[in-house]
C-alpha positions, 0 to 999 in steps of 0.5 A: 468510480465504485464505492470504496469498501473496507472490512476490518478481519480481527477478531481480537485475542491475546495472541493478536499481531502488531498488525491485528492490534492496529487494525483493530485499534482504527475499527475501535476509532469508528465505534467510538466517534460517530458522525463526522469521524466516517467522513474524516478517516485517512484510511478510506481515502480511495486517492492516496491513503487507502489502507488495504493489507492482511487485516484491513481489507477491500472489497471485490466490488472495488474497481478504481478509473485507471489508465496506462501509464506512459512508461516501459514494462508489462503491466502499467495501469495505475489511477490517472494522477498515480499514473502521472507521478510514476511517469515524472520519478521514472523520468527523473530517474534517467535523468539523475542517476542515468537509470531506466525503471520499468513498471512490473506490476501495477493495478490488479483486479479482484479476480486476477489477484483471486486467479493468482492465489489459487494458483500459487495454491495449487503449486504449494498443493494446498499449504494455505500458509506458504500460499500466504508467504508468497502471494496476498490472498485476494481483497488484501493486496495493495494492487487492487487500489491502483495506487501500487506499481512493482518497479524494476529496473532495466537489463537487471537479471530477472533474479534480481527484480523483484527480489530484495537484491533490487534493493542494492541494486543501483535502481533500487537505491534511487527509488529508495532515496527518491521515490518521496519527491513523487508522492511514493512510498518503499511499502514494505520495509526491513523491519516492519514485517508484523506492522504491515503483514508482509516481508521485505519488498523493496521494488513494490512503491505505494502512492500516498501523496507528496506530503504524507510521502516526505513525512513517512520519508523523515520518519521512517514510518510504515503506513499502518503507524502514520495512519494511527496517529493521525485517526487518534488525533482525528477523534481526540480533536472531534471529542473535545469539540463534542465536550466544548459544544455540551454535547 
């Protein structure tokens, strides 16, 4: 596996974002705490917590081990253990609730994320800022990490997969509900639009593991928030052993 390589794109300012102000507050951390902190951020965790979004983003050097996940859709390809999770929660979608999901979209490489902006581009003849509503400039999309999967659900009308209509619809509930048991987490949720950069998407599922999946669950927690908390109290804990030491 290629190395894992992030670059923070804030350059400060009054008028930063929620999202921009978290960025830069995990890019303070590194500066602040030396050493040990760089082989304890959640945020570069390439296995589950890696943190990829409009501010925080990933190299095109970036290529994980990905395999085909054994499940029905189009594009299935996930990390192994990732690959593994999705094909338990779909099976236990039929199971429970009598659903058939369907992998929309999983892994996604640099170039073919680069290929879609710039399409997307053209369509919008150059509006850099509808571009943007739509489609994640390449390096800053989740698809990348292979971590992520656009789920659907079958014979549900192609206007309502990957629309926030899949929220209601009777898929969408289950992986809402769900989706925690298998190391899951709904992205982007109603509400946390200036913490993660990106709108409403209740069909695009990110692994995180099973516990940090049932603490963000129970909390109601975006990512970016989780991964501050835990990077503060990483160098909190790493600055009283400095002081407890005389260093």
């Amino acid at each position: 596996m290629s190395t894992v390589l992030l670059y923070n794109d804030v350059y400060g300012g009054e008028h930063m974002s929620v999202l921009e102000r978290v960025a830069s507050l995990i890019v303070t951390g590194s500066m602040l705490v030396s050493g040990a902190l760089d082989t304890a951020c959640p945020q570069n965790d390439p296995e589950g917590l890696l943190l990829v979004n409009r501010s925080w983003r990933i190299s095109s050097e970036y290529v994980p081990e990905v395999r085909q996940a054994n499940v029905p859709g189009q594009v299935r390809r996930l990390m192994p253990h990732v690959a593994d999770a999705l094909e338990a929660m779909y099976a236990a979608a039929k199971a429970e609730a009598g659903v058939t999901l369907v992998s929309v979209s999983g892994y996604r490489a640099y170039d073919k994320q680069e290929r879609i902006y710039k399409s997307k581009l053209k369509r919008v003849r150059g509006d850099v800022e509808a571009a943007n509503a739509y489609v994640a400039l390449p390096g800053t999309s989740e698809h990348q990490t292979g971590l992520t999967m656009d789920v659907g659900q079958k014979n549900l009308s192609s206007d309502k997969n990957l629309s926030g209509s899949f929220g209601d619809s009777k898929g969408g509930i289950w992986l809402r509900d769900n989706c925690w048991r298998f190391g899951f987490i709904i992205r982007y949720q109603e509400g946390w639009e200036d913490i993660t950069g990106y709108a409403y998407e209740p069909w695009h599922v990110r692994y995180v593991g099973m516990e940090v999946a049932q603490r963000l669950h129970e909390n109601n927690m975006p990512l970016e928030e989780f991964l501050m908390i835990e990077r503060t109290a990483i160098m909190l804990s790493l600055i009283s052993q400095g002081q407890g030491s005389g260093e």
